[in-house]
C-alpha positions as CSV (number, residue, x, y, z in Angstrom):
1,X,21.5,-60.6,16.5
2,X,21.7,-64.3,15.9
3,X,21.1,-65.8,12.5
4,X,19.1,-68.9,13.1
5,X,18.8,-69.5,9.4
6,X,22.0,-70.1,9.5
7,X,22.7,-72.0,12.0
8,X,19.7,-74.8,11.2
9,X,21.1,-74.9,7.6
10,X,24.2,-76.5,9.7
11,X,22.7,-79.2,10.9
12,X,21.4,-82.7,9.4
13,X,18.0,-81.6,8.9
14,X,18.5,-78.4,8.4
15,X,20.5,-79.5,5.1
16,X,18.3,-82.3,3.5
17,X,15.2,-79.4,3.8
18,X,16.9,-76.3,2.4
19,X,18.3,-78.7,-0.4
20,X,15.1,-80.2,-0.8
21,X,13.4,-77.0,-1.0
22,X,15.7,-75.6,-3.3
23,X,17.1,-72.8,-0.4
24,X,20.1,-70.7,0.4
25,X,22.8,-72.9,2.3
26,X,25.3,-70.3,3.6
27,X,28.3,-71.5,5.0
28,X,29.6,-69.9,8.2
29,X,32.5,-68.0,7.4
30,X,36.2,-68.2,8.9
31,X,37.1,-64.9,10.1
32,X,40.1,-63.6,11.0
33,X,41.5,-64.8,14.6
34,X,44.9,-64.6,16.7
35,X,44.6,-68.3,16.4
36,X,43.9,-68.5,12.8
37,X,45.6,-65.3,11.1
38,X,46.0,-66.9,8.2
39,X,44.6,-69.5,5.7
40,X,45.7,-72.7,6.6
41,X,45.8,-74.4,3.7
42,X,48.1,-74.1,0.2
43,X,47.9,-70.6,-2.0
44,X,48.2,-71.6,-5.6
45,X,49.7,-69.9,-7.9
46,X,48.1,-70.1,-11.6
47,X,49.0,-68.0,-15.2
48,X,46.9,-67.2,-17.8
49,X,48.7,-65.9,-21.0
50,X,51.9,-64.5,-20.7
51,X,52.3,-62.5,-17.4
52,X,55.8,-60.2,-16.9
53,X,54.4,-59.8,-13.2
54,X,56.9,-62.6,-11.9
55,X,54.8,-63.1,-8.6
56,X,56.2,-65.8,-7.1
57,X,59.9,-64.3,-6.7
58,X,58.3,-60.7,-6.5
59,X,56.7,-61.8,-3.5
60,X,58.0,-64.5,-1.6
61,X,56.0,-63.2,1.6
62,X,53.1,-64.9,-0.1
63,X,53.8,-68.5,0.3
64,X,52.7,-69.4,-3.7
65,X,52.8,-72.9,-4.7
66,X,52.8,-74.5,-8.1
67,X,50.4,-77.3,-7.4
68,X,48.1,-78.0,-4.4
69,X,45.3,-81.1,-4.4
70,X,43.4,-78.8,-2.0
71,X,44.1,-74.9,-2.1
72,X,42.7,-72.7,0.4
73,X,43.1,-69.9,-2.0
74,X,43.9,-69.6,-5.6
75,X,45.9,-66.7,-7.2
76,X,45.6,-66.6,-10.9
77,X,47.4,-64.4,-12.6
78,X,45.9,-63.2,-16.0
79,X,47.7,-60.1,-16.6
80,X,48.9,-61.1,-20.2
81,X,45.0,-61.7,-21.0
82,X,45.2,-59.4,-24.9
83,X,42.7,-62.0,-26.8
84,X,40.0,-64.8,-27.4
85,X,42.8,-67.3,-27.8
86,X,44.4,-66.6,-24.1
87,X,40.9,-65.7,-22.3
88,X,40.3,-69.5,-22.9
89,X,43.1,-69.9,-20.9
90,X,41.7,-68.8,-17.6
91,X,38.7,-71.3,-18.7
92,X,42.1,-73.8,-18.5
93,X,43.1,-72.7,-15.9
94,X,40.2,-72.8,-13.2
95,X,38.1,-75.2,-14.4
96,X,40.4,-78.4,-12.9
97,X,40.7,-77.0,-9.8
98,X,37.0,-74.5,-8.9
99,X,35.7,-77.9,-7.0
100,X,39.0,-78.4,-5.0
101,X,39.2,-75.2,-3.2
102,X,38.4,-75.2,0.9
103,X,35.5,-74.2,2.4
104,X,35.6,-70.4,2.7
105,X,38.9,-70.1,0.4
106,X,39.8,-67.2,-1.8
107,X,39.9,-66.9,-5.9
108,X,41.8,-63.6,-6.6
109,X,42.9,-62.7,-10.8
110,X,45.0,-60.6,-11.7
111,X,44.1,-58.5,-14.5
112,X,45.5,-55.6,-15.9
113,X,44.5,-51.9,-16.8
114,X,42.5,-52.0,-20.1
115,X,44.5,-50.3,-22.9
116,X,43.1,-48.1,-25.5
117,X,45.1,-48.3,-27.9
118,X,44.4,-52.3,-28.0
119,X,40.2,-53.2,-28.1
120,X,41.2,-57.0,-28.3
121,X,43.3,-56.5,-25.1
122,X,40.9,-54.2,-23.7
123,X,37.3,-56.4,-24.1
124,X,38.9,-59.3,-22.9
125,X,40.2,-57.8,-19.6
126,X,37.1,-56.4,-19.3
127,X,35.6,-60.2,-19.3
128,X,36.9,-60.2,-16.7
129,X,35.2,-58.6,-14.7
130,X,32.1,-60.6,-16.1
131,X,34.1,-64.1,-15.4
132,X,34.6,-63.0,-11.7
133,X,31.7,-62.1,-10.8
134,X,29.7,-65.1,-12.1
135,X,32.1,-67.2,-10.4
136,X,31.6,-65.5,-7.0
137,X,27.9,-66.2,-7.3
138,X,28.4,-69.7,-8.7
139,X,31.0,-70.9,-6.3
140,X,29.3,-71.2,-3.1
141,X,30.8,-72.6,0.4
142,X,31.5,-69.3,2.2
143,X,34.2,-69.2,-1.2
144,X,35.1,-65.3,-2.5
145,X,36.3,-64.1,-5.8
146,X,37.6,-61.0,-6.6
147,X,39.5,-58.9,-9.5
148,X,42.5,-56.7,-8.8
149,X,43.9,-54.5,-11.9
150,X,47.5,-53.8,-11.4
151,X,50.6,-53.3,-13.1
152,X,53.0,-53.4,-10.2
153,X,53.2,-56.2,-8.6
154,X,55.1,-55.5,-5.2
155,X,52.5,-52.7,-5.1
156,X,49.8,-55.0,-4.5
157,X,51.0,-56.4,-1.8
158,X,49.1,-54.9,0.8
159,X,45.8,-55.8,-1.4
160,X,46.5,-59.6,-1.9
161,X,47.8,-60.3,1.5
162,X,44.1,-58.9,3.0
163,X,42.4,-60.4,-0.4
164,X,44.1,-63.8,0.2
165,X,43.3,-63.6,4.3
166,X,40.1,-64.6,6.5
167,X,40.0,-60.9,6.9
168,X,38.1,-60.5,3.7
169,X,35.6,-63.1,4.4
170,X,32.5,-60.9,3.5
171,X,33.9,-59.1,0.8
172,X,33.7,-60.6,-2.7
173,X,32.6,-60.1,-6.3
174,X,35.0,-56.8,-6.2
175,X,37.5,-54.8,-9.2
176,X,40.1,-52.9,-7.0
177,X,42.3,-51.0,-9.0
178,X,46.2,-50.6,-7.8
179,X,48.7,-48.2,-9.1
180,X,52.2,-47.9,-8.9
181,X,54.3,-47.6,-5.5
182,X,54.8,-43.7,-6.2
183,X,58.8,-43.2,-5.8
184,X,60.8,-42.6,-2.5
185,X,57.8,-43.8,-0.7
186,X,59.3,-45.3,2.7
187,X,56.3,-45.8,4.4
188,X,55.0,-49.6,3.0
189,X,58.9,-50.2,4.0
190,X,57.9,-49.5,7.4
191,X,54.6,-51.3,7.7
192,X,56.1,-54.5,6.1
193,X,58.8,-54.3,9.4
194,X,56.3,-55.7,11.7
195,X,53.3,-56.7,9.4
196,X,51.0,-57.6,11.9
197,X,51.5,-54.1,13.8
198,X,51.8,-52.2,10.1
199,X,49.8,-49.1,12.4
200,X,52.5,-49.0,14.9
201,X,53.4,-45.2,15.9
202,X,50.2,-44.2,13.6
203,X,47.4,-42.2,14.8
204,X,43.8,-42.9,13.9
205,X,40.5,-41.2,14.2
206,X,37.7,-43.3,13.7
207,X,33.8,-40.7,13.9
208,X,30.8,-42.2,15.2
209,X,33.5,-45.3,17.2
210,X,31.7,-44.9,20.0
211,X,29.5,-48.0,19.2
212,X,28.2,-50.3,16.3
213,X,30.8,-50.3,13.0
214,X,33.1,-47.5,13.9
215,X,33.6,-49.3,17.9
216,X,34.9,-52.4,15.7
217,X,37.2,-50.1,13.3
218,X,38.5,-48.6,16.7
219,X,39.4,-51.9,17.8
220,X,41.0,-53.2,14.7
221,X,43.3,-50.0,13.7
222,X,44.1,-50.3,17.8
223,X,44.9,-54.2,17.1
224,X,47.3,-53.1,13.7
225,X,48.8,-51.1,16.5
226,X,47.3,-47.6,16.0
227,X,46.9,-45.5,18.8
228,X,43.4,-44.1,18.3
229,X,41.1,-41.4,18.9
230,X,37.5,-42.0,19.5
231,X,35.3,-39.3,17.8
232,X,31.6,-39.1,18.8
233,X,28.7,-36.7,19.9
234,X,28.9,-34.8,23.8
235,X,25.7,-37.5,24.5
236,X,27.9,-40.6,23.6
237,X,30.9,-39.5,25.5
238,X,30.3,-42.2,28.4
239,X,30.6,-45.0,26.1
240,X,33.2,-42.9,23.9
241,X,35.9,-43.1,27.2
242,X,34.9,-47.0,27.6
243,X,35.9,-47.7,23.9
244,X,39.1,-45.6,24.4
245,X,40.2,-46.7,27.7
246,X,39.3,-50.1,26.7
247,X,41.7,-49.4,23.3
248,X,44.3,-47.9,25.4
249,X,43.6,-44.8,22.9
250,X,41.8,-41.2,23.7
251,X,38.1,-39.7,23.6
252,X,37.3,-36.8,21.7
253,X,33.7,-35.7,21.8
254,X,32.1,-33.2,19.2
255,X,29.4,-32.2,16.7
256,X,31.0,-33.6,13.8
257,X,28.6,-31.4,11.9
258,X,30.1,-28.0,13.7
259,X,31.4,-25.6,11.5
260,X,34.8,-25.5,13.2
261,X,34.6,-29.2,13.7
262,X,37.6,-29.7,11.3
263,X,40.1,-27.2,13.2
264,X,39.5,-28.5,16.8
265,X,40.2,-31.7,15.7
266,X,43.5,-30.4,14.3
267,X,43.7,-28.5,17.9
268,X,43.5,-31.7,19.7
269,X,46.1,-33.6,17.4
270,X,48.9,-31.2,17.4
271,X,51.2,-34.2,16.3
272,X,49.2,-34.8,13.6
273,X,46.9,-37.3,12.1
274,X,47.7,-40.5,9.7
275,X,44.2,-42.4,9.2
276,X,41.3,-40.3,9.4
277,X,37.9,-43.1,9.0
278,X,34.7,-40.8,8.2
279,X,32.3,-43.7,10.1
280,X,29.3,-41.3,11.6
281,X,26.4,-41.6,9.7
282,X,22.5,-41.5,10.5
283,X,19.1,-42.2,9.2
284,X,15.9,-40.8,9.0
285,X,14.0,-43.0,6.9
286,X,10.8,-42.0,5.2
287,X,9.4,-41.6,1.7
288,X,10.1,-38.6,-0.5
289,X,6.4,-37.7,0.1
290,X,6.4,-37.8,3.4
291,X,9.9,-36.5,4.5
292,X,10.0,-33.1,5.6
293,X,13.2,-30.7,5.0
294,X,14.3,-31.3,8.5
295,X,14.9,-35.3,7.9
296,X,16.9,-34.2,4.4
297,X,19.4,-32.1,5.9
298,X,20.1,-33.5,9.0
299,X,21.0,-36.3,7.1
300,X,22.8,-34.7,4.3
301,X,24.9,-32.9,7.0
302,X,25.8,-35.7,9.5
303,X,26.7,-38.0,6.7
304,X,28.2,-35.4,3.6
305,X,28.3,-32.3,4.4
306,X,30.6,-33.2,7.7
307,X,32.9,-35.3,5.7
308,X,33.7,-32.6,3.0
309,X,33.9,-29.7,5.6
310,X,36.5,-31.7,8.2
311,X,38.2,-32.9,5.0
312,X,38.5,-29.8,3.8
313,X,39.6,-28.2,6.9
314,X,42.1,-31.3,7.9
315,X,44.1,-31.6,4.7
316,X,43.9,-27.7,4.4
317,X,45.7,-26.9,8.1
318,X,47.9,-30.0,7.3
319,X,47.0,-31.8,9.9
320,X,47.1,-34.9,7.4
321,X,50.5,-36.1,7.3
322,X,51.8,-37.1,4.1
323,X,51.2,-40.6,3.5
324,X,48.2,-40.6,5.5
325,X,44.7,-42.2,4.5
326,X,41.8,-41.2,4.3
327,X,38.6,-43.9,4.4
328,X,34.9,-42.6,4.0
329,X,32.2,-45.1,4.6
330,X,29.4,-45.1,1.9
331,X,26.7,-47.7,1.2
332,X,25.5,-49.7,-1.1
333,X,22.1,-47.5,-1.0
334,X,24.5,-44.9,-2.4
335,X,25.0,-47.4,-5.3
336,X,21.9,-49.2,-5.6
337,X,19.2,-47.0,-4.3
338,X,16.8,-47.5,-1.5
339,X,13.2,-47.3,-1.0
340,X,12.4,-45.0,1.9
341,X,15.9,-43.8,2.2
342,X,16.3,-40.9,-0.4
343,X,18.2,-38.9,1.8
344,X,20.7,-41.6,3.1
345,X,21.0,-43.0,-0.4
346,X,21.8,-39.1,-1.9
347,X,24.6,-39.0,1.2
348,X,25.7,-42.2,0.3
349,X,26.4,-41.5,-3.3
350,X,27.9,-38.1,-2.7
351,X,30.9,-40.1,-0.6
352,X,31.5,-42.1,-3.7
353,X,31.4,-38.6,-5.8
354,X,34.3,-37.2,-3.1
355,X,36.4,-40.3,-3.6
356,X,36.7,-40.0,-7.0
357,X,37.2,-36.6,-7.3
358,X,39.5,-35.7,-4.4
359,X,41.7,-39.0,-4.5
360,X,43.6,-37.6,-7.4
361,X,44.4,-34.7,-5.9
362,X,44.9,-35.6,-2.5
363,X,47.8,-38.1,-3.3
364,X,49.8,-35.1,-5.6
365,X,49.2,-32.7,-3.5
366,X,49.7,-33.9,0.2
367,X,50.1,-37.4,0.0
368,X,47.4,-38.8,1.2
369,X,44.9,-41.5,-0.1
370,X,41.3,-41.8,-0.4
371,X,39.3,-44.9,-0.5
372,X,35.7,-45.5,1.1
373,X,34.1,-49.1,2.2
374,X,30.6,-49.5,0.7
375,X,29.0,-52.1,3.5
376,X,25.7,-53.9,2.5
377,X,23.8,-55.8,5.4
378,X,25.7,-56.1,8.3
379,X,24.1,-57.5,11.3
380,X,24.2,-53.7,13.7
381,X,21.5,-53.2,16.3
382,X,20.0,-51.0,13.7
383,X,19.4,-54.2,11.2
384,X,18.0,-56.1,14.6
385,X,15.3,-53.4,14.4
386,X,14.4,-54.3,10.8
387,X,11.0,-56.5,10.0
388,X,11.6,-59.8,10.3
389,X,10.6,-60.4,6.5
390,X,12.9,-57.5,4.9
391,X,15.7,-58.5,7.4
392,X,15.6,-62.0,5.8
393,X,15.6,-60.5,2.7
394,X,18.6,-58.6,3.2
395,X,20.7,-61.0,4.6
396,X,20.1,-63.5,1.7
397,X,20.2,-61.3,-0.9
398,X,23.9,-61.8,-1.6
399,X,26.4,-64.6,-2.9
400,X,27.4,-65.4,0.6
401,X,23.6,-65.6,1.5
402,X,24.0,-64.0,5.3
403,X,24.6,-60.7,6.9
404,X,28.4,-59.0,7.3
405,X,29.3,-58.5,10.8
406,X,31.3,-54.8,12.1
407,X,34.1,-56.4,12.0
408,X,34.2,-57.4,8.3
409,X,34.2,-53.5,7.5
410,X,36.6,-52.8,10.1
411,X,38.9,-55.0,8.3
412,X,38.6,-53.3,5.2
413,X,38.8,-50.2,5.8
414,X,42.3,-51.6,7.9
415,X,43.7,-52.8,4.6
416,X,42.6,-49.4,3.1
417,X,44.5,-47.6,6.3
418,X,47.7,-49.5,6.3
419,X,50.8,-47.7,4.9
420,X,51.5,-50.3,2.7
421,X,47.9,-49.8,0.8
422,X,49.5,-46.3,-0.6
423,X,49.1,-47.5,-4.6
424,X,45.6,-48.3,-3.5
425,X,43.8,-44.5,-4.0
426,X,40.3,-43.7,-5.0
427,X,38.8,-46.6,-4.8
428,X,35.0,-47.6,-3.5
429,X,35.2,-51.6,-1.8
430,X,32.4,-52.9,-1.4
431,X,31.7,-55.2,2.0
432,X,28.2,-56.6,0.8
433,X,29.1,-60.5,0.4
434,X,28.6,-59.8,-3.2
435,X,24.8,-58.1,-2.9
436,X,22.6,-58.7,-5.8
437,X,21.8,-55.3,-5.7
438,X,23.6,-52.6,-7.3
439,X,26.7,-52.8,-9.3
């Protein structure tokens, strides 16, 4: 659905009134495009402290630059961050050059894990966190910051290539956390080989692809060269076939919620599976009051209980290959809460319980990560539906001050599916423009 808001705060009048009136001017954002893959303008590079990360010859692929007049992003590297004297530094650091950056252009630090053996070290990398996400709210223009904890920096490079790219336009104010490359792992060799195809000779099986969010995570694993499955329900098969014949991919149709649901989908991939995207979801919205049993569990079973059982059932018959990924979608009602949504919020939250507890285990075991994309308001036929008043609301109510589109979690959970994302593992990114609700 069109945003008109938006679109009348881009013109002349439009402009003097919302600035007279003291409204939201949201900027239209530059996504990702085969004519604009990239940003166009200079990435510079920035240090805070005394940093061993060495990014500029650890990656080259980056295009870093010492000085710029007008960056399109800004990397700032504040990894040797242990006290008062060198937090001032990042102060130093962006203060000169905040104004400068492009319209929709990227801040990303570089902090590192907090250490506790060292408070000093450890309450000024947790600033942070603080410094970050004030700035995202502050910095306006369609402009994203976010926070990325590593130690490694050729492990990061997945992250800061899709951090430092239009295709994270809608997601900012986020701490991802990146390990280490784990050792002999050849797969991020092989995705780097042709790194705008780093899917090629993958297999992906979006749920629920057959329209809406997972349709536009079809499309985008299919565009990173994927060759994909389309999950959804017997009823959606007709438009399941379009999306996969349209993707060049196949349709698979099934109760996700079936109790076998997990082995015939290992019967159907007999070659095995490397992404699997949890995307179906439903809600039956209703106060705790008023819902009856019947609107709990369908939802807890579409939207949980599925996801744990084919899970289960897909890592168990080992129909995950080893460096595979997993990617769960959960909410920010899962974080935040929602009025009216008790059930969907509960489902929500349990995603983000069985990222944090299985990731762990899932990458020592059979090699396989497990990350999930938290969207906020993004503009679905389902947010069409919403009262004109609360759909306002929602679309506002974030640092970007508009709704995400599909394609701005298909994107994520892309990054979170490439092979070279393997030091990226239990991790919950949220694709909410920086909501004001939640954490």
């Amino acid at each position: 659905m069109a945003d008109r808001y938006l679109s009348f705060t881009g013109t002349g009048p439009g402009r003097f009134l919302t600035r007279r009136l003291g409204l939201p001017q949201p900027a239209p954002l530059k996504r990702w495009s085969a004519e604009r893959p990239a940003q166009a303008g200079d990435r510079l590079l920035l240090t805070a402290g005394k940093s061993d990360l060495e990014l500029a010859a650890a990656e080259p692929g980056l295009g870093l630059t010492a000085s710029s007049e007008r960056p399109d992003a800004v990397l700032l590297d504040a990894t040797g961050v242990r006290d008062i004297e060198t937090l001032a530094e990042v102060h130093a650091a962006l203060h000169p050059v905040v104004r400068s950056v492009a319209a929709s252009g990227r801040i990303v630090v570089l902090g590192a894990p907090l250490d506790p053996a060292d408070h000093h070290q450890a309450a000024v990398q947790q600033a942070l966190e603080g410094f970050t996400r004030s700035l995202g709210k502050e910095i306006g223009r369609g402009r994203t910051v976010n926070l990325v904890r590593l130690t490694d920096a050729r492990a990061a490079e997945s992250t800061l290539r899709f951090l430092l790219s239009p295709k994270s336009a809608y997601v900012s104010g986020q701490v991802i956390e990146v390990g280490a490359r784990e050792a002999g792992d050849t797969r991020e060799a092989e995705a780097l080989t042709d790194p705008d195809r780093p899917l090629a000779n993958h297999t992906a099986l979006v749920t629920g692809a057959a329209r809406g969010i997972g349709e536009a995570v079809a499309e985008t694993l299919a565009r990173d060269g994927a060759r994909v499955v389309v999950l959804d329900v017997p009823q959606a098969e007709q438009d399941a076939r379009r999306v996969a014949d349209r993707l060049g991919g196949t349709a698979l149709t099934l109760d996700i919620t079936a109790p076998d649901a997990g082995e015939r989908i290992a019967a159907a991939l007999p070659d095995g599976l490397d992404v699997l995207v949890h995307n179906a979801g439903i809600t039956r919205d209703r106060r705790l009051v008023n819902m009856p049993a019947e609107r709990w569990s369908s939802v807890l079973d579409v939207n949980l209980a599925s996801v744990l059982r084919t899970t289960d059932a897909l890592l168990a018959s080992g129909a995950m290959r080893r460096g595979g990924r997993i990617v769960a979608t959960a909410s920010i009602a899962g974080l935040a809460g929602n009025a009216g949504q008790t059930n969907y919020g509960a489902s929500k939250a349990g995603i983000v319980g069985l990222v944090r507890s299985l990731a762990p285990r899932a990458l020592a075991e059979h090699g396989v990560t497990v990350n999930a994309v938290a969207p906020g308001f993004i503009e679905t036929k389902m947010t069409a539906a919403v009262p004109l008043l609360i759909r306002e609301a929602g679309r506002r109510m974030n640092s970007l001050a508009q709704g995400g589109l599909p394609v701005d979690v298909a994107e994520t959970t892309a990054w979170l599916a490439d092979p070279g994302s393997g030091a990226v593992n239990g991790q919950v990114v949220r694709v909410c423009g920086q909501s004001l609700l939640g954490a």
